[in-house]
DOGU-220064 format. One line per field, with one value per residue (C-alpha): residue number from 1; chain; x, y, z. Coordinates in pm, whole numbers, plus 50000, padded with zeros to 5 digits. Layout:
n = (NUM	...)
chain = (A	...)
x = (X	...)
y = (Y	...)
z = (Z	...)
This chain:
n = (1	2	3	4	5	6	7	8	9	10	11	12	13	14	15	16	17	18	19	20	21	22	23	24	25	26	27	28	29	30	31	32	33	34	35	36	37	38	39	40	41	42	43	44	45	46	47	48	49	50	51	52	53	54	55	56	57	58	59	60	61	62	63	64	65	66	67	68	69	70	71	72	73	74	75	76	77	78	79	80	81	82	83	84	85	86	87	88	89	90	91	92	93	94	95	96	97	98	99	100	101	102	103	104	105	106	107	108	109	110	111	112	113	114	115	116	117	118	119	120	121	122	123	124	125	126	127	128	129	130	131	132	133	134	135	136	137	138	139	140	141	142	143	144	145	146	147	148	149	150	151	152	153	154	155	156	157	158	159	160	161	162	163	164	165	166	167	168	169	170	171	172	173	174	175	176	177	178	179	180	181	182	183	184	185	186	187	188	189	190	191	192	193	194	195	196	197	198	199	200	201	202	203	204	205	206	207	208	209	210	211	212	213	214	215	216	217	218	219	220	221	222	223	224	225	226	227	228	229	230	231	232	233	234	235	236	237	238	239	240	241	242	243	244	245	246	247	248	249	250	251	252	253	254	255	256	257	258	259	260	261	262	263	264	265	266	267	268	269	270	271	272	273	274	275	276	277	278	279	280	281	282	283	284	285	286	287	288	289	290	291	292	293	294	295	296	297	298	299	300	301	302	303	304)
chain = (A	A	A	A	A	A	A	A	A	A	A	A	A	A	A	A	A	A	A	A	A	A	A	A	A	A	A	A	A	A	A	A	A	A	A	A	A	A	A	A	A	A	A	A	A	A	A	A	A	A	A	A	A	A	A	A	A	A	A	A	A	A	A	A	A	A	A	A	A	A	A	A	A	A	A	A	A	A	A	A	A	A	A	A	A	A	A	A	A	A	A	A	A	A	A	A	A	A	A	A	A	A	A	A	A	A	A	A	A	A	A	A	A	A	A	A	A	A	A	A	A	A	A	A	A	A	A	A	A	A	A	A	A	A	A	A	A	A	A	A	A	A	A	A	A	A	A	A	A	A	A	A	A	A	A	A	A	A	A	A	A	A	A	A	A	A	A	A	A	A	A	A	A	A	A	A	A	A	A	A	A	A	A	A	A	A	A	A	A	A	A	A	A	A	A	A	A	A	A	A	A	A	A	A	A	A	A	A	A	A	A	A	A	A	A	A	A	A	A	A	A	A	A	A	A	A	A	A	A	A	A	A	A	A	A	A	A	A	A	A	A	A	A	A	A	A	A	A	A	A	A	A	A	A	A	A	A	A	A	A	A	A	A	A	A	A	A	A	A	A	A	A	A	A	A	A	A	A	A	A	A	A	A	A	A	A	A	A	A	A	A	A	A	A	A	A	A	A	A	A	A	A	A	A)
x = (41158	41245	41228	40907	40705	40786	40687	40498	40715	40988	41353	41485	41781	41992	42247	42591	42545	42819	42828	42450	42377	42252	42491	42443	42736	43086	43275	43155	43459	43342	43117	43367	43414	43087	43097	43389	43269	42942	43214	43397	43054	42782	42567	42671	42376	42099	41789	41817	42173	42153	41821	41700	41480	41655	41589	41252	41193	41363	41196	40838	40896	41006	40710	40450	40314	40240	40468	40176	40152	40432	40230	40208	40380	40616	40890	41256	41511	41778	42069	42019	42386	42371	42083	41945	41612	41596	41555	41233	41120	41089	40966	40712	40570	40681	40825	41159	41388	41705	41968	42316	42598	42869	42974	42745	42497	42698	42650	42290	42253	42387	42131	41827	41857	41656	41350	41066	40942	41339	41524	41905	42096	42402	42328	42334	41982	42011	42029	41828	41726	41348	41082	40918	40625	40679	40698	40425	40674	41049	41269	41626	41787	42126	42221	42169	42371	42670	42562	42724	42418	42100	41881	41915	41920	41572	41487	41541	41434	41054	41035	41032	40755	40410	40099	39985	40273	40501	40838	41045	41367	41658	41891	42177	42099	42325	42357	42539	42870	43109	43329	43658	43874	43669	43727	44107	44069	43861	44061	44356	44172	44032	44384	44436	44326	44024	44247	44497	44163	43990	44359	44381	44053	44052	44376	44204	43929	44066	44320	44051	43763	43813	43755	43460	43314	43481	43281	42955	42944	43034	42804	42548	42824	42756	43093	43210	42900	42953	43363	43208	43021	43358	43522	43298	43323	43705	43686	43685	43507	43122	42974	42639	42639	42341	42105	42239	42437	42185	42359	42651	43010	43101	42838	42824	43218	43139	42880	43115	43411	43167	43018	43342	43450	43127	43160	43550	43531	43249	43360	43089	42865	42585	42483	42087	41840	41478	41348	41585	41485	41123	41215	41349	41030	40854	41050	41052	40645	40575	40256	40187	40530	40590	40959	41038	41355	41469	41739	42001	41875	41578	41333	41062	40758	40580	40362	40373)
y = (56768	56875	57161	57046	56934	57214	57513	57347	57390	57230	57386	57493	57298	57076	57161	57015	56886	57011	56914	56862	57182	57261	57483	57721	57909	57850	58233	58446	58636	58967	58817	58595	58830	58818	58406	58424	58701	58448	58154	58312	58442	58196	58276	58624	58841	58516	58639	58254	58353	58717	58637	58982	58999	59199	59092	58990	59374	59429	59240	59352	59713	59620	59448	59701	59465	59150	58855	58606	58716	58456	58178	57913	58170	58100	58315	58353	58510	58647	58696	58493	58519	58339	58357	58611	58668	58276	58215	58478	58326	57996	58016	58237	57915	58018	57827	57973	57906	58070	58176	58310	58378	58322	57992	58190	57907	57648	57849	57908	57530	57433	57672	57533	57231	57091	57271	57106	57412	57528	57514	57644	57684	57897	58111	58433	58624	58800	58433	58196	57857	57935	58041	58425	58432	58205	58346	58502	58676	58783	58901	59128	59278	59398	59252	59506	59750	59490	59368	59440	59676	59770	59845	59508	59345	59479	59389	58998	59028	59167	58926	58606	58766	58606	58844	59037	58882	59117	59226	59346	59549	59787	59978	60252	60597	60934	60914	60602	60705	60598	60841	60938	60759	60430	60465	60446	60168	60028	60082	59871	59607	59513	59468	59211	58858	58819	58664	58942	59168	59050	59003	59389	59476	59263	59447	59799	59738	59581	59910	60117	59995	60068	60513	60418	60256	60542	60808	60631	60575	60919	61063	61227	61492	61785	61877	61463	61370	61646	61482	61135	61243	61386	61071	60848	60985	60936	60611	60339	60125	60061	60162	59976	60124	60356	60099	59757	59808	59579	59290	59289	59325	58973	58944	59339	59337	59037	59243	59534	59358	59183	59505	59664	59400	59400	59774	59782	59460	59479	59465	59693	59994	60148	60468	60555	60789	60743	60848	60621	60312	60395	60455	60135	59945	60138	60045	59680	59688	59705	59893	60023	60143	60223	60407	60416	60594	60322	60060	60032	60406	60308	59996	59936	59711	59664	59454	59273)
z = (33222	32854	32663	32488	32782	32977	32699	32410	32161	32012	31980	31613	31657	31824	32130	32215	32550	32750	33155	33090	32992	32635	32437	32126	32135	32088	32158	32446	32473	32517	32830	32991	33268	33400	33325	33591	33832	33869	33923	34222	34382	34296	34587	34680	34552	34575	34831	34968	35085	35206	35422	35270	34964	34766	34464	34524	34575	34278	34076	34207	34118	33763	33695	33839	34090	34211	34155	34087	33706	33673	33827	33557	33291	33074	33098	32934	33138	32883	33105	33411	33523	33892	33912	34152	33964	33849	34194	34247	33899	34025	34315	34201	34008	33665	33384	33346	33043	33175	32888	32929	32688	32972	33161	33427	33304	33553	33864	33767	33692	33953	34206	34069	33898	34155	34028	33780	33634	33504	33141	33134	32810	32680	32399	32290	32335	31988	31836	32031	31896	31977	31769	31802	31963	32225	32566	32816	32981	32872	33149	33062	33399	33388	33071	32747	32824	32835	32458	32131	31989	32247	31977	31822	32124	32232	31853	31919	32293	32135	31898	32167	32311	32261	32153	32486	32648	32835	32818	33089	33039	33196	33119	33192	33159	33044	33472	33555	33795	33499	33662	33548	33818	33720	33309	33403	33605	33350	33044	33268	33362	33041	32930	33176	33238	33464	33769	33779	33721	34052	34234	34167	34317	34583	34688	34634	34837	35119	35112	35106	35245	35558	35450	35284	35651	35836	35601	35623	36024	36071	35769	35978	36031	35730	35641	35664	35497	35165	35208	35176	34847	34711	34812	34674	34345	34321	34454	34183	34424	34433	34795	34875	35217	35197	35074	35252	35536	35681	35495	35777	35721	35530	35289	35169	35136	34904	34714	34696	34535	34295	34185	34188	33924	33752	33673	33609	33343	33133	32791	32669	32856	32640	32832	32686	32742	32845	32474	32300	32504	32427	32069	32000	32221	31922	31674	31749	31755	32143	32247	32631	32716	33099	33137	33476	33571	33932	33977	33704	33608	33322	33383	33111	33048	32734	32544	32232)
């Protein structure tokens, strides 16, 4: 299905077709890492692979509710990486026009292609080829934060947004771990090409690992369990244990070394408060602001 018969409206220009997928932009440098992180773990954090509806949750907590809003909906998902929400989109019955900046878009296209009700593209979400005012529903998880300017991201993100349609946002707050042990590994690894960047954690963790799973199956211990705290904070990598240990050995060691690189690569991290993110909902004309402090540390709704 096309762009047009899917969504009503026409695009405001013309894509290079590249591997079927429509293209808009021709340098995502500053986002290549996540393009390659996506590459290397195309399935890893999908609900369809873990068996555990992670994301589903996820998802249902952002938007206050039901996932049945989306039913018929049109919806643009600015960031879709993999696709781990794509997936919850879609099968949720909405029309989902999934845009990334990355080569993330391949994985992602290649999950759901399959689907009627689905629209992929690469382009950046502060300069989309699609007309304000068009969407019932526009979707931003774990992306703004990683972009050039927040303010003027949630700017552009408002402006797609149809009247009484709904936007849907997160965002770091002043209390994301960006602990000093990880800004050193961070400030490394951005000097290094993404291969030698995920050779180097894959190395760490596989080192160290093994303390982290030592800590946590003897955590109901006090004095290990306030140890394990102290660890964990000079430990560059990211510990899911506490919330899904459930997911068995293989798959959370996957989801550790992909969060480990997420956190350790990304070329930007905007830290904001509460009050700012609210502020600039204001600013960019969105009424009915819900700040929620869950997840990423601040999820929002509001509505155009």
């Amino acid at each position: 299905m096309n762009f047009k018969q899917l969504f009503g409206f026409e695009l405001l220009k013309e894509p290079v077709i590249i591997n079927n997928i429509p293209r808009y932009i021709e340098n995502n440098a500053y986002a290549s890492a996540f393009g390659y992180q996506w590459k290397m773990y195309p399935k890893t954090q999908l609900d369809s692979h873990t068996g555990y509806p992670i994301s589903k949750n996820r998802l249902t907590r952002i938007v206050g509710g039901s996932l049945d809003i989306f039913k018929d909906r049109t919806v643009l998902e600015a960031g879709c990486g993999a696709g781990s929400f794509t997936e919850i989109l879609l099968r949720a019955g909405a029309k989902v026009c999934a845009v990334d900046i990355s080569s993330a878009v391949e994985v992602n296209y290649n999950n759901f292609l399959q689907y009627p009700n689905y629209y992929i593209m690469q382009a950046d979400i502060i300069n989309l080829p699609i007309p304000e005012n068009s969407f019932d529903f526009v979707l931003c998880v774990g992306v703004i934060q990683h972009t050039p300017d927040p303010e003027e991201t949630i700017k552009r993100l408002s402006a797609y947004v149809k009247p009484n349609g709904i936007l849907f946002i997160d965002h770091y707050s002043m209390e994301y771990p960006y602990t000093p042990i990880r800004k050193i590994f961070r400030n490394f690894l951005l000097k290094v090409n993404n291969d030698t960047a995920l050779l180097f954690i894959q190395k760490f963790t596989y080192m160290f690992w093994w303390i982290h799973k030592l800590f946590y199956k003897y955590k109901h211990i006090s004095w290990i369990s306030n140890l394990r705290y102290k660890f964990i904070y000079r430990s560059p990598i990211v510990d899911f244990q506490d919330a899904y240990s459930f997911l068995g050995d293989k798959i959370l060691y996957d989801w550790v070394i992909l969060a480990t690189f997420d956190t350790l690569t990304d070329y930007y991290k905007h830290l904001r408060t509460p009050e700012e993110i609210k502020h600039y909902l204001e600013n960019s004309g969105m009424k009915n602001i819900q700040i929620t402090l869950a997840g990423n540390g601040i999820e929002a709704s509001a509505t155009k």
